[in-house]
Each structure stands twice: as structure tokens, then as C-alpha cells.
N, C-alpha and C positions, 0 to 999 in steps of 0.2 A: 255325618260324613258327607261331605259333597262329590257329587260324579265329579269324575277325572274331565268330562270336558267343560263344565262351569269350574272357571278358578277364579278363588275370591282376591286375585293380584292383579290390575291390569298390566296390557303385554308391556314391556321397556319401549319408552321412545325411542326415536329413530336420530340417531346422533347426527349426522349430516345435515338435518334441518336447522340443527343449532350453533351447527360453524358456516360464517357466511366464506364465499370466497377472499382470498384476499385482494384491497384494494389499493392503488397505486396510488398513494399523498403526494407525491412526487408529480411536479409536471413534466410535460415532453416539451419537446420544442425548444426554442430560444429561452421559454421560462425556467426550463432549470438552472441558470445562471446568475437567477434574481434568492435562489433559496439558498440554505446556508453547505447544504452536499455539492450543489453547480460549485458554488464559491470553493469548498472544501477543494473538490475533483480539479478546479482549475491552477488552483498552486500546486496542487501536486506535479501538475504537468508542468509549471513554470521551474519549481526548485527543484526536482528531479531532471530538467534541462540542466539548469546551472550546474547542479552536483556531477551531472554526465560529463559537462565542458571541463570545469575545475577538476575534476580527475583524470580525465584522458588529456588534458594540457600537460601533468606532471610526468618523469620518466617511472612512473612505477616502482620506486624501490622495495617495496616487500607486496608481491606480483600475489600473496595468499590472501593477506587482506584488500588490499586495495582491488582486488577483482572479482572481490564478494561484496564491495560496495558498488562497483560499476554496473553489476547484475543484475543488484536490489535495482539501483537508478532506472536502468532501461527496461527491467520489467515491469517496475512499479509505472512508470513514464506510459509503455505500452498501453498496461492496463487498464490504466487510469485514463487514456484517448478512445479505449475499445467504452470501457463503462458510461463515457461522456458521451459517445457517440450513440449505443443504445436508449440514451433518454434523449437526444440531438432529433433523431431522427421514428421515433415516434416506437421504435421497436417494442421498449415495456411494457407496450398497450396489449402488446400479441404474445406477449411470450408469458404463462401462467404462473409468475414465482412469487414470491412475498418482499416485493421490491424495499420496504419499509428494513426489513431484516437483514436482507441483501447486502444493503447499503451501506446500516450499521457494520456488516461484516466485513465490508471489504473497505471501509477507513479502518474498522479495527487491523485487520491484518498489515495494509497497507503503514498503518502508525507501528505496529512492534516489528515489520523489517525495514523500515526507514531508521528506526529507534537504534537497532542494532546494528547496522550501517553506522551511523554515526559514532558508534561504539569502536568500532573496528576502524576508522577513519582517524578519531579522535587519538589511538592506542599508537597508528602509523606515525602520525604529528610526532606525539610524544617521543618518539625516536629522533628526532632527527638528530640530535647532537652526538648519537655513538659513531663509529668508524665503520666504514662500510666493509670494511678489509679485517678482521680481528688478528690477522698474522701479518699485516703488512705494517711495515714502518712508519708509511703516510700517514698524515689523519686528513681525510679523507670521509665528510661527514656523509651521512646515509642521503639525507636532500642538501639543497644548496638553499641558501636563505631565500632566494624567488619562490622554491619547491614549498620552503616550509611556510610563507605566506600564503601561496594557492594551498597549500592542505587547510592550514589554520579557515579557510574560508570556505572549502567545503566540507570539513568539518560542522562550521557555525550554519 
């Protein structure tokens, strides 16, 4: 039997030595615009403009969808100028997060509420030919053929 202070196991290594920090693949500066996230981040800002325009150009007929695509637009719009601007401006370099994962994360999100925008956008369109009035005499479509070209387009 061996004394309790010689043990025949060496101690456990020390975990931390064996994960490095995370590091930034991503450049700063002007260079993030030449890789495929700059390029990603920048149409998001571009077609979440358009989708902003083409749906506040319309009168809003069903004010539940069409205002949960307006939302997605300008937040995702927001977002996507804030996330562009911390790699713009050198900030990823200071701030200690796993930018690689980040990234991934936030086109994934950004893609399933754009996704589902387009759902709800798409669902509006398809209306347009019922009566805006269900008790009224008139027929009196939900959008007016202009309405239903600008949705068909912020739709697509």
C-alpha cells in the first residue's frame, strides 16, 4: 500500500492551457467588405432598405402582418449597420467574444426572421383580391393593383 501523499496518478492538467483564446478570422477596417460576412452584412442593409421603402410606400392593409415585417426590416437594418460598424471600426479587436460564432449567429438569426417576414409579406399579397369590407356591397379589394405590385416586390 502506498502513503496517501505519494499517489501513483499524476495531478489532472490544467484545462485552460489547452483552449487558446478566441481569435478574430475576421478583419477590421475597410477589409471586412472584401470577405463573404462584409458582403453578407452589406445587402442586408441594402434589401432591408428596399423592404423598409416598399412596405411603408403601401397603405398597410392588414397593419398585424405587414408590421411584423416593417420591424423585422428596421431592426434587422439596424443591426446589421451596428455589427458592420464594430468590425468598421476596429472595435472586435477589444471586445473578447468568439467573433467566428458571433457571426455565424447573427446571419443565422438574421436569415430565419427575414425568412419569416417574407412569409407574412408573401401571405399579405396573397390577399389582395378578397373585399376589404365583408358586409359591404362594394367590392372594394384589400390593395389596389399598385399596392399589390409593390407587395409582390417586397415580397421577392
Amino acid at each position: 500500500m502506498l502513503p496517501r501523499s505519494t499517489s501513483s496518478m499524476p495531478p489532472p492538467p490544467n484545462p485552460a492551457a489547452y483552449f487558446p483564446p478566441p481569435r478574430v478570422t475576421l478583419p477590421s477596417g475597410l477589409e471586412i467588405l472584401r470577405t463573404y460576412s462584409g458582403a453578407v452584412i452589406f445587402l442586408e442593409i441594402l434589401f432591408g432598405t428596399i423592404v423598409w421603402i416598399l412596405v411603408a410606400s403601401t397603405q398597410v392593409p392588414l397593419p398585424l402582418l405587414q408590421g411584423w415585417v416593417m420591424f423585422v426590416a428596421v431592426t434587422a437594418w439596424f443591426l446589421s449597420i451596428v455589427f458592420l460598424c464594430v468590425f468598421l471600426f476596429g472595435y472586435a479587436n477589444r471586445i473578447a467574444v468568439n467573433w467566428n460564432q458571433t457571426d455565424f449567429l447573427f446571419h443565422g438569426a438574421t436569415f430565419v426572421f427575414y425568412f419569416g417576414a417574407f412569409l407574412l409579406q408573401a401571405a399579405a399579397t396573397s390577399l389582395h383580391h378578397f373585399p376589404r369590407k365583408f358586409n359591404s356591397t362594394s367590392q372594394e379589394k384589400i390593395m389596389a393593383d399598385h399596392e399589390y405590385n409593390i407587395s409582390i416586390a417586397a415580397s421577392v
